[in-house]
N, C-alpha and C positions, 0 to 999 in steps of 0.2 A: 535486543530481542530477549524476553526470558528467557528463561533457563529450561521451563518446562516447554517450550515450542520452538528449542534451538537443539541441529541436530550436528554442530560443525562444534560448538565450543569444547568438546569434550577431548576430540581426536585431532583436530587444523585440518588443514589441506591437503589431503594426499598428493597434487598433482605439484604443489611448488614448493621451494627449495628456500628454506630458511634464508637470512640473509649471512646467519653466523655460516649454517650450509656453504653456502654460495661463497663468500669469503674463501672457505676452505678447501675448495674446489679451486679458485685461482692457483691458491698458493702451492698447492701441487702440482702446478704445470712448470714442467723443469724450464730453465731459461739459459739462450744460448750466451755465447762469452760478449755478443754485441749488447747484450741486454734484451733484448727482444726474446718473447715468450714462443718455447717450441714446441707444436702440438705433437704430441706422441699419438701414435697410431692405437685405439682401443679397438683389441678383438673383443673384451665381450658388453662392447653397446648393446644398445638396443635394437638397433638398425643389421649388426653384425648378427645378433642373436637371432631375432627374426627372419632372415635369408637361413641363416642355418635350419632355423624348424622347418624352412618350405624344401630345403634342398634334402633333408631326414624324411617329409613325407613322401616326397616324390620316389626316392628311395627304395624305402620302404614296401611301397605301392606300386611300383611301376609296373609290376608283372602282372598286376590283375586289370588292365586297361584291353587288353587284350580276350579277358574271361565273354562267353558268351552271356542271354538272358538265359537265369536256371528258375526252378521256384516261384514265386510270385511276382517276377519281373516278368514273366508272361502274362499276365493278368495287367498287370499294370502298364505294364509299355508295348511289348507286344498284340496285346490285345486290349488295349482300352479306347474303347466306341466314343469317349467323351473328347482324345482328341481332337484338335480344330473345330472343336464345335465351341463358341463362346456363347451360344445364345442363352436366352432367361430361363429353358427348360433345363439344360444341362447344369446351368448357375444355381440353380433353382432345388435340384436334385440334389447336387451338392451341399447345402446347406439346409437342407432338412431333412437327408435320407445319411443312416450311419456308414460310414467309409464303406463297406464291401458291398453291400447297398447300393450308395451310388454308382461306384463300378458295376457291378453286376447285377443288375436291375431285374434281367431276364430270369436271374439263377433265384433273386431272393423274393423274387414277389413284391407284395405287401408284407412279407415280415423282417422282422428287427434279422438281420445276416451278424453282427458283430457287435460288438460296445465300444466299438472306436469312432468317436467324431471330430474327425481331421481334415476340414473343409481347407484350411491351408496345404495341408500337404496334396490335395487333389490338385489346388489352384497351381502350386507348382512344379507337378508333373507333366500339366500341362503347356505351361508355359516354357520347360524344359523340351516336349517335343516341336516348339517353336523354335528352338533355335537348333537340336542335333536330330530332330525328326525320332524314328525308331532305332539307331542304328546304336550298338550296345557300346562301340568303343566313346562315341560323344558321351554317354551316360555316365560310364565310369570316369571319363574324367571332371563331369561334374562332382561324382559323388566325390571324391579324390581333395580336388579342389575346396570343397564345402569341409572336407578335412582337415584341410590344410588351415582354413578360416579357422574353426572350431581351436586349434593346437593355437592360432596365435592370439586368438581373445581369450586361450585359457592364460598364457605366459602375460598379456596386458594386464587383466583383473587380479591375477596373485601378484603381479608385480609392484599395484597403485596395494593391494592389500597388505603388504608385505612394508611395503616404505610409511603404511600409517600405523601398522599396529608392533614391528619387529625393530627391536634399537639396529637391525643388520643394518654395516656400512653399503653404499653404492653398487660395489664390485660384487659383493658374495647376496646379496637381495638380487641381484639381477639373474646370475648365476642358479639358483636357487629356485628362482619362477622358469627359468628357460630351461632348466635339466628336468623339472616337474612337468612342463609344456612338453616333452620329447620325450619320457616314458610313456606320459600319455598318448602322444601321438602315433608311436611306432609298438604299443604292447600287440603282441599276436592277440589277445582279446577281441582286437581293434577288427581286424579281418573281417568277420562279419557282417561289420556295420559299412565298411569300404569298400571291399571285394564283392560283395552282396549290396547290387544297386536298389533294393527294395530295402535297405537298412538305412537310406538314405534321411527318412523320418525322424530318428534319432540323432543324427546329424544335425539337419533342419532347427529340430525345436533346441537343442543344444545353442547353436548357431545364438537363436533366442533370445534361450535363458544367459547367457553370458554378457551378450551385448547388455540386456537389463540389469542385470547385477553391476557390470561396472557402469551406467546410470545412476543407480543407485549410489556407488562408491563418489561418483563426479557431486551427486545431490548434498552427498553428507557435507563435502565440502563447500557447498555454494547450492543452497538452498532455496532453487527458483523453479519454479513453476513449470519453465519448458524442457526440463531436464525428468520432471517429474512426471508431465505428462508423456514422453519418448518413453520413461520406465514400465509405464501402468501399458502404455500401447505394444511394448517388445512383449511382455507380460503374455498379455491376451495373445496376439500372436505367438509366441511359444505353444501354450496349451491347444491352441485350436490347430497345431501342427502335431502337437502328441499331448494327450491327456494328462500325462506322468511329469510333465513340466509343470504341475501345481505345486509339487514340492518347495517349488524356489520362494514358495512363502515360510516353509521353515528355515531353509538356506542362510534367510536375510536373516530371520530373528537369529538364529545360533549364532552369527557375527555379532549382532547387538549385544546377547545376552554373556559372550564367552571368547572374545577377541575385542574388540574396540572399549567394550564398558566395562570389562572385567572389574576394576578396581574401585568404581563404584556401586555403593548401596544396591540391597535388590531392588530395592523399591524404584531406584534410580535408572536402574538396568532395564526391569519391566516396563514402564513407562514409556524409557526411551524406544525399547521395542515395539512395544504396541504403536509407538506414534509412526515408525516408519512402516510397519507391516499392515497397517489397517487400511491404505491404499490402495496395497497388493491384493490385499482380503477380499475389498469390495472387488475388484476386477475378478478374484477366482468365485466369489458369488454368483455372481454375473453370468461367469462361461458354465456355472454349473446349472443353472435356468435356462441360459441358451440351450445347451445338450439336453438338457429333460424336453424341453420342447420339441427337439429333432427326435431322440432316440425314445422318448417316454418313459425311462427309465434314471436313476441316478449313478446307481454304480452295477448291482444286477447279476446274472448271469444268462451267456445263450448256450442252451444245452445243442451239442453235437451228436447227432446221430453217428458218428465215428467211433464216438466216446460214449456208449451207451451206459456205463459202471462208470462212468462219474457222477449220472445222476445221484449215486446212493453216497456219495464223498459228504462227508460233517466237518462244522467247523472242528471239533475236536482232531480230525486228521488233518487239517488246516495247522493245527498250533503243533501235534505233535512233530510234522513235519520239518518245521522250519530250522532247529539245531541242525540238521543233516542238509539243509540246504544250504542255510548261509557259510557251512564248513567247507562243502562242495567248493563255492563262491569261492571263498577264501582258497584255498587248492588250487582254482583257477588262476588266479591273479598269481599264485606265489610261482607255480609250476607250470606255466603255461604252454606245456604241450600233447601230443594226442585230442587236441580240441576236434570238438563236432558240431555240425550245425542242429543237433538232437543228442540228449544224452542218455541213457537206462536209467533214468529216474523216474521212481514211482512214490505215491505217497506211504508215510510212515502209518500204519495202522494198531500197530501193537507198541506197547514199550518196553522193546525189543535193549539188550544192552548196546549193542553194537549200533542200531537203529536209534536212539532216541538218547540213551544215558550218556554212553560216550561222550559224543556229539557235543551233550549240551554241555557237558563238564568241562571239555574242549571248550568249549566255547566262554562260557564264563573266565576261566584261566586267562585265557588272550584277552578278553574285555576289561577285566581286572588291571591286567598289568599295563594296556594301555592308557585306562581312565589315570593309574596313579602317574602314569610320566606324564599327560597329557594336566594335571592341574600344576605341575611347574613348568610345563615346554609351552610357548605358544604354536610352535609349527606341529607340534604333534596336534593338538585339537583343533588346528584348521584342517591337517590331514583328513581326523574322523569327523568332522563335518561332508569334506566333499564325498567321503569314499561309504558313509552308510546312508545320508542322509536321500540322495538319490535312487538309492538300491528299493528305498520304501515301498514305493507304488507297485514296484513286481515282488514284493512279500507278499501281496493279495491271489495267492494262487490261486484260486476261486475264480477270477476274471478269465483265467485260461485253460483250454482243455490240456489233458494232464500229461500229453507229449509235448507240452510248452512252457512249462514250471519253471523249465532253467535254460537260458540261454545266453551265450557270450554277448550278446550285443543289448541285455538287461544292464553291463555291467558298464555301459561307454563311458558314462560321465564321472562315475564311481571311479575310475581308473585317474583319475585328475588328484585322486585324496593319496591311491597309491603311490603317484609319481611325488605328493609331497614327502612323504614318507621317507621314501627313496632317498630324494634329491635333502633331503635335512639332515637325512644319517651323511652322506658327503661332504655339504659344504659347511654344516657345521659342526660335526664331530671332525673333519681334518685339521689334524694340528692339535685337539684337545689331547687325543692319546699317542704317546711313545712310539707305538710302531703304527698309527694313522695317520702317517705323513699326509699334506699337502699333496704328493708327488703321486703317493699308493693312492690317494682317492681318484687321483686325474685316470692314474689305471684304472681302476675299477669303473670309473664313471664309463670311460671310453671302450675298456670289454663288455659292460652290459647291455649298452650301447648296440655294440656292433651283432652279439647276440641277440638279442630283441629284433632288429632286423632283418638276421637270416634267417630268426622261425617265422615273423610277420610274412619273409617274403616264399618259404613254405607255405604256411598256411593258406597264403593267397591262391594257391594251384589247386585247391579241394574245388572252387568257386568257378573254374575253367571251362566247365557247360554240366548239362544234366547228369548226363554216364558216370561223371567222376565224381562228381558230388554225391547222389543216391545212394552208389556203390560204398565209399566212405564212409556216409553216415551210416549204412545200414550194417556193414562191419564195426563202426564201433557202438552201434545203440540196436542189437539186432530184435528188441521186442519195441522199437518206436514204432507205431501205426504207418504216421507220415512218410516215410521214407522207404515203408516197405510198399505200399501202394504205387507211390513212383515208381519204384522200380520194375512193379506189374503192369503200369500203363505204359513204359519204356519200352518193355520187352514185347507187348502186344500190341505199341506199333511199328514195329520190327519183322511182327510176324512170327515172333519166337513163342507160340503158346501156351508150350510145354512150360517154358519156365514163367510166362505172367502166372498162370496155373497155380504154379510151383508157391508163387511167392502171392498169391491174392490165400490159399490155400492155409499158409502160415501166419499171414493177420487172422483168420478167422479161427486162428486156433489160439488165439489171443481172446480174444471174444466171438463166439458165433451170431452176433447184430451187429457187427461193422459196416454200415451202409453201404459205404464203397464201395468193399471191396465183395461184399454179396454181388451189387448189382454191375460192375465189372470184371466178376468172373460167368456172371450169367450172358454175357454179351460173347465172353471168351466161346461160353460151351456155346451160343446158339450159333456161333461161326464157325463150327465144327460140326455140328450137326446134330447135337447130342442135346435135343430139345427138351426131354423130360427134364432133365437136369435143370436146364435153361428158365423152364419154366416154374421150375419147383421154389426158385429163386430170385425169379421176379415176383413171385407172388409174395415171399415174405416182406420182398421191398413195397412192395404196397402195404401190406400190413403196418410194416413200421413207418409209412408214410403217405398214409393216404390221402391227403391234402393236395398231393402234389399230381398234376396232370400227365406229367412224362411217363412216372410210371406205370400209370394207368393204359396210358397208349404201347409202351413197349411191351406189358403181359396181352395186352390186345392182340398185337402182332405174333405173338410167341403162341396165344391161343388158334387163332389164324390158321399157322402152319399146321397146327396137330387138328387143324379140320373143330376143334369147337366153338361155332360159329355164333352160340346163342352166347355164348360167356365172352367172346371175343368182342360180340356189340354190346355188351353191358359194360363193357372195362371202355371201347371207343368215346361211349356213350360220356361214360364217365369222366374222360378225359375233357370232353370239349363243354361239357357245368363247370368244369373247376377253372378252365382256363380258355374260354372263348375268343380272345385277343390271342392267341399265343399265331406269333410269326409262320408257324406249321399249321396254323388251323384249315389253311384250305387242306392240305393234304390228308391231315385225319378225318373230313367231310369226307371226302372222296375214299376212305379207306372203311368208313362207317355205309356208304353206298354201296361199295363193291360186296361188304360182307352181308348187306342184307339180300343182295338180290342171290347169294351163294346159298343163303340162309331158305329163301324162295324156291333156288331151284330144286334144294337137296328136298324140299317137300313136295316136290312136283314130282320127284321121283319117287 
């Protein structure tokens, strides 16, 4: 095969064993005094290594199998109307309506709800409540499990990537991918994405993007057709389970360009890049025509009425932002605790020193010193491959209202670059330096190990049901919108009104157009009896939303009580033009009845 449409002669086989290899292997098997070869017992196979990562996740994990649904696990498992339904309408929804969309159909109307189009991840949620129904503890062990996948396709791909591109012997390559497979698996980071059955998506498309990539790895070596189409299909499946699995078309090329073809020409490096990624290409072509067709848009944003002052956010706070975020990030990973599922992060609007110079300066410094070890290390620039190259797609802050900028489970797959990191300072700096013993790494490996662990299996108890989570995040992120709303709907269905009050009271002193929690403290006061108030505040939610029929029928009712009858059938009225089908229509008919004939008598009188 030429050279230019040959993607094996550069790097062999990843998957076999030289024969000089293989020779060498024998001759290492020590032999008893009969002659006969004795097999010694290897702890760290593959097979050894692999049960270890599932018995580390389970570990790990165990205590959150037990966590209730919090958060959008109710939306999603608790209350999603799609399952048991297989039929064309449901299917049908799915694949042309964007993810929050299809679940809540009722909530979003005819408009775009989200920019996420995850027709996979609906298909197997559903198919998920085929086999453990609703019930939270089945769930979790799904997600768990799908964990556990994810930690051992990360330990297979670094390990085939590792034996084609690293002179590491056997023992310390195996070693190497299996301690990187098990920071990853077990960082409190992780929490999130496990503990939190609705993080399950990230999992999913991981799941993926790994299985394709080592495809990809299997292809370089044997170069056929059915390996290739398995890659382009894991591919497409990836992204239509999470959007942000488009990356893994830079993933490949950064392998082409900066581990396998390093030592050839650029010319030769490009080339060879482009011939492997341009198949990937077309397939992310593809799912991005698909998604314009579902959602009408490419990349976009949905403006939230929660987040009223983000409307006015410029890309310029987009860029100033990001030093302090990815530093953030990085903090995370390094110090991983007090974690939350919401953080007090707001965007950078000024260039502030502390805000913006800092940060960046920080930031260059650490990129600096890793690019220069990283052009003689090769496990260092597979590290910054895995660990920034992922992170990309949540740099578009823009995509997300702005209590969502930053979040532990942005960071899952990124956490695979840190476990290199890690696991490269151990197995191969032990033994380079005087007091880096062999012996001191096995410590070290095995203390941070065991630490990782007992903050993962903290961190899992935040995830435990609604009360303990709310409460948590709203102590450590006390101006995040989300979690103080929760906490308001918590308490007022408790019955505690004084405190929903309390706490709808203090988002609105965040911003006075927080939709929510306007038209959830207006519900508070009309259950109290405190109608003017009630009223003063559905009214603005129509204002800020008059589109929508609910609110039109709830200032209806609220008019109603206080006896005005002619503004109370104009707001009825108005309800049942905007939303004629709505499930409640007969009741608003009959509500629109009752007020006209009140409207009758009071003129009779």
């Amino acid at each position: 095969m030429p050279e230019s449409l040959s993607l094996a002669d550069a790097v062999g086989s990843p998957l076999d064993l030289s024969t000089d290899d293989a020779a060498a292997s024998v001759k290492a098997l020590p032999v008893s005094p009969d002659g006969a070869q004795a097999v010694a017992r290897d702890y760290t196979s593959k097979r050894v290594l692999m049960l270890a990562l599932l018995l580390l996740v389970g570990l790990a994990f165990a205590n959150s199998i037990s966590g209730e649904l919090v958060h959008d696990d109710k939306a999603q498992i608790a209350n999603n109307q799609m399952f048991g339904h297989w039929d064309g309408a449901t299917l049908g929804r799915i694949l042309t309506r964007d993810y929050w969309a299809a679940l809540q159909p009722e909530v979003a109307g005819d408009d775009l709800a989200s920019l996420y189009y995850r027709p996979v991840f609906s298909l197997f949620l559903m198919a998920g409540y085929e086999i453990v129904g609703r019930r939270p503890a089945g769930w979790h062990l799904i997600v768990m499990l799908l964990h556990a996948l994810c930690a051992l396709l990360a330990f297979v791909t670094l390990e085939t990537t590792l034996q084609v591109a690293s002179a590491l012997a056997d023992r310390p390559r195996r070693l190497l991918a299996a301690y990187t497979a098990a920071v990853f698996a077990i960082h409190p980071l992780q929490s999130e994405s496990v503990a939190w059955i609705a993080g399950a998506v990230g999992l999913l498309s991981t799941a993926f993007m790994l299985t394709a990539f080592y495809c990809y790895l299997n292809y370089k070596a044997q170069p056929r057709a059915s390996i290739l189409a398995a890659m382009m299909l894991l591919f497409a499946l990836a992204m239509l389970t999470k959007e942000s699995a488009i990356v893994l078309i830079l993933i490949v090329a950064a392998h082409e360009l900066f581990i396998f073809n390093r030592d050839a020409a650029n010319l030769v490096r490009l080339r060879r890049a482009a011939l492997v990624v341009l198949p990937l290409a077309l397939i992310g072509a593809m799912y991005m025509v698909l998604r314009h067709l579902a959602l009408g848009v490419w990349m976009g944003y949905v403006a939230n009425l929660n987040f009223p002052d983000d409307a006015a956010l410029t890309f310029a706070d987009t860029l100033r932002t990001l030093p302090a975020l990815l530093i953030a990030y990085a903090k995370l990973m390094v110090f991983p605790v007090n974690l939350s599922e919401f953080y007090d992060f707001g965007y950078v609007r000024a260039l502030g020193w502390t805000t913006f110079w800092m940060p960046l300066a920080a930031l260059l410094f650490a990129g600096l010193i890793l690019m220069r070890v990283a052009a003689r290390d090769m496990t260092t620039r597979l590290a910054l491959i895995w660990l920034t190259l992922p992170l990309l797609p949540h740099l578009n802050t823009r995509a997300f209202v702005s209590d969502e900028i930053i979040h532990d489970r942005y960071l899952y797959l990124s956490l695979l670059g840190v476990g290199v990191l890690v696991g490269g300072l151990l197995v191969q700096g032990a033994g380079k330096l005087k007091w880096f013993s062999p012996r001191f790494a096995v410590a070290v490996a095995v203390s941070l190990l065991a630490t990782l662990t007992l903050l993962t299996l903290l961190t899992n108890r935040r995830f435990q049901n609604s009360e303990t989570l709310w409460a948590h995040t709203a102590a450590h992120a006390p101006r995040a919108r989300v979690p103080l709303i929760a906490l308001g709907v918590s308490a007022e269905g408790r019955g505690d009104y004084a405190t929903a009050l309390n706490t709808y009271e203090r988002v609105l002193a965040i911003h006075p157009d927080i939709l929510d929690a306007l038209n959830d403290s207006a519900f508070v006061y009309a259950r109290q009896g405190r109608w003017d108030e009630a009223t003063r505040r559905f009214e603005r939610v129509v204002e800020l939303q008059p589109g929508k029929a609910g609110g039109h029928f709830n200032l209806s009712f609220a008019y109603a009580v206080q006896r005005r009858c002619a503004e109370a059938i104009q707001e009825q009225q108005g309800a049942l033009e905007l939303d004629p089908h709505n499930a409640r229509v007969g009741e608003w008919r009959a509500r629109l009845e009752e007020l006209q004939r009140r409207l009758v008598d009071a003129a009779g009188r």
